[in-house]
C-alpha positions as CSV (number, residue, x, y, z in Angstrom):
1,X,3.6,-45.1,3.6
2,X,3.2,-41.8,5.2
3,X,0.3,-39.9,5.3
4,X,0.2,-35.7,5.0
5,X,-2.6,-34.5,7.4
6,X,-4.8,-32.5,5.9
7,X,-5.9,-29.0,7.8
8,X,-9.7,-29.0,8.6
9,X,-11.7,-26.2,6.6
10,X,-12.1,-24.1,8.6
11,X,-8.6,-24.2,10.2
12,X,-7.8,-23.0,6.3
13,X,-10.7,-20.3,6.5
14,X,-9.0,-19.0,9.6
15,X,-5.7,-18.3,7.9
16,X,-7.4,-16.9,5.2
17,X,-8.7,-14.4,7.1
18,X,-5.6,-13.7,9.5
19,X,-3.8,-12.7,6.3
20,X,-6.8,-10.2,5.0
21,X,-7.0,-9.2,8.3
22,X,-3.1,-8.3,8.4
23,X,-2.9,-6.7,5.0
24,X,-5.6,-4.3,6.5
25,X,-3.9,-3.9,9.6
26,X,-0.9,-2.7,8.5
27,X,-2.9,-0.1,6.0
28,X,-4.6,1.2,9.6
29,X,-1.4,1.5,11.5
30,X,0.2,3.3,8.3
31,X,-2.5,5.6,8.4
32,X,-2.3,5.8,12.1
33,X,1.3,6.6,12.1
34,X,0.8,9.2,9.2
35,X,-1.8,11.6,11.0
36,X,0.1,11.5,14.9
37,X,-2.0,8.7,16.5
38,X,0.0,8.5,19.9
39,X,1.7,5.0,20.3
40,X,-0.7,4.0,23.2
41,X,-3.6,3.7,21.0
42,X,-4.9,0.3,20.7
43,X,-5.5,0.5,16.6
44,X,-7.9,-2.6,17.2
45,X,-10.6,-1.4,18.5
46,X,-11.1,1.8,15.7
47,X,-12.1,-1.1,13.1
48,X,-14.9,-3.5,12.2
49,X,-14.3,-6.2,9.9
50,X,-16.7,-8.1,7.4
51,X,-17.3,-11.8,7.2
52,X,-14.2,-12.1,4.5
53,X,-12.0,-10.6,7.2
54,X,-12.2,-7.4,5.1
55,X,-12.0,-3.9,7.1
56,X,-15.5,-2.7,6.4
57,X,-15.8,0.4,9.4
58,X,-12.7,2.4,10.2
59,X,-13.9,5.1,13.3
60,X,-11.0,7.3,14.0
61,X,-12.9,10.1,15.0
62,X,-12.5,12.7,17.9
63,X,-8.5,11.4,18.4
64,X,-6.7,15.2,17.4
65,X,-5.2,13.7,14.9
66,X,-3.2,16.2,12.4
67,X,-1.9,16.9,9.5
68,X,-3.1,15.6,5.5
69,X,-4.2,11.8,4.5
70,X,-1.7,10.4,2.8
71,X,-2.2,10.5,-0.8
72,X,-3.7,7.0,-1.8
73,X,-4.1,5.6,1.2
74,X,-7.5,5.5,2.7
75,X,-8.4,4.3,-1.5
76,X,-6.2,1.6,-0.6
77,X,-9.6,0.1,1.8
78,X,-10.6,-1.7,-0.6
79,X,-13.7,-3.0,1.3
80,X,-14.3,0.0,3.4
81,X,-17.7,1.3,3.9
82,X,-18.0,3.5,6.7
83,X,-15.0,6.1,7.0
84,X,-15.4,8.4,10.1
85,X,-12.4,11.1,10.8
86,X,-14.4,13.7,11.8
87,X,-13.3,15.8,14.6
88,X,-9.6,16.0,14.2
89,X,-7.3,18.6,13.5
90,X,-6.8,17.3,9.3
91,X,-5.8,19.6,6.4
92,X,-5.0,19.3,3.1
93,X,-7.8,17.6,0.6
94,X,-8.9,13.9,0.4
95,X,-7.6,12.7,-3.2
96,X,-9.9,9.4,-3.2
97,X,-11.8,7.5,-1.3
98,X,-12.8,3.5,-1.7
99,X,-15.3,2.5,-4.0
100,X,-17.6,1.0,-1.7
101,X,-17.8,4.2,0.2
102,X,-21.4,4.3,2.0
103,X,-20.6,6.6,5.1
104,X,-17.9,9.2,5.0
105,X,-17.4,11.6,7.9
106,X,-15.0,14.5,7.8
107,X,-16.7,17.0,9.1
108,X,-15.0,19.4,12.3
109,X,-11.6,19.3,10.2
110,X,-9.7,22.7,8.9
111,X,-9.2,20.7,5.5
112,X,-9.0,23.0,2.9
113,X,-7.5,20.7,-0.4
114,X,-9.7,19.1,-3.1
115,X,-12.7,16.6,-1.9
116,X,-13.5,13.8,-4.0
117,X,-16.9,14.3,-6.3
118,X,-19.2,12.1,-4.2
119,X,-21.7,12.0,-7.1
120,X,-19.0,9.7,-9.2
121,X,-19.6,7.1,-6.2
122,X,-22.5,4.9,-6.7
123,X,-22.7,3.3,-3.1
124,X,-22.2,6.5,-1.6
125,X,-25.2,7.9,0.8
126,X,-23.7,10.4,2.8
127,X,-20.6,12.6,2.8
128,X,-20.3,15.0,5.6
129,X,-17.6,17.1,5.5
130,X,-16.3,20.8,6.1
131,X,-14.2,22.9,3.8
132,X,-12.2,26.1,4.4
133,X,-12.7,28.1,1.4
């Protein structure tokens, strides 16, 4: 009779968390690709992850990125926490941001669309941001 090995737990918890991890990936380098972020860039080291393999910090600050975030994407962190694209070159408004929002920078951008109402977002403690009017 043959037997079917098993995978140990936590070899199972580590694929678990490969896959989160490359669903969030692939939302970074979309937004990477999106706002200019030269090809050089090692995308890897702009994010922190949580214990579920969840992107929980995304710092792409200070990088001259350009140009408007892409309707629905940043939203699409579901897990995100601390958002920081301050100090760019962005436009446009930012439609929506993740529900678990604590820490959104934006500030030192010419953005000059629609900003999210930061009062509708319970976990929210600060928004920094600057707006052309």
């Amino acid at each position: 009779m043959a037997t079917i090995e098993m995978p140990e737990e936590d070899e199972v918890k580590d694929r678990e968390l490969v896959e989160i991890h490359a669903k969030d990936r692939e939302l970074v380098e979309k937004l990477a690709s999106a706002l200019d972020l030269p090809v050089t860039f090692d995308v890897s080291q702009c994010y922190e992850l949580d214990e579920r393999g969840h992107i929980a910090s995304l710092e792409l600050s200070s990088l001259k990125l350009k140009g408007d975030l892409p309707y629905g994407l940043i939203e699409e962190f579901a897990h995100l926490e601390l958002l920081d694209l301050g100090w760019n070159a962005l436009t446009g408004g930012v439609q929506e941001l993740p529900v678990k929002s604590r820490v959104v920078y934006l500030d030192h951008n010419p953005l000059g669309g629609e900003l999210p109402t930061p009062f509708k977002m319970r976990h929210l403690r600060v928004f920094w941001a600057h707006v052309r009017l």
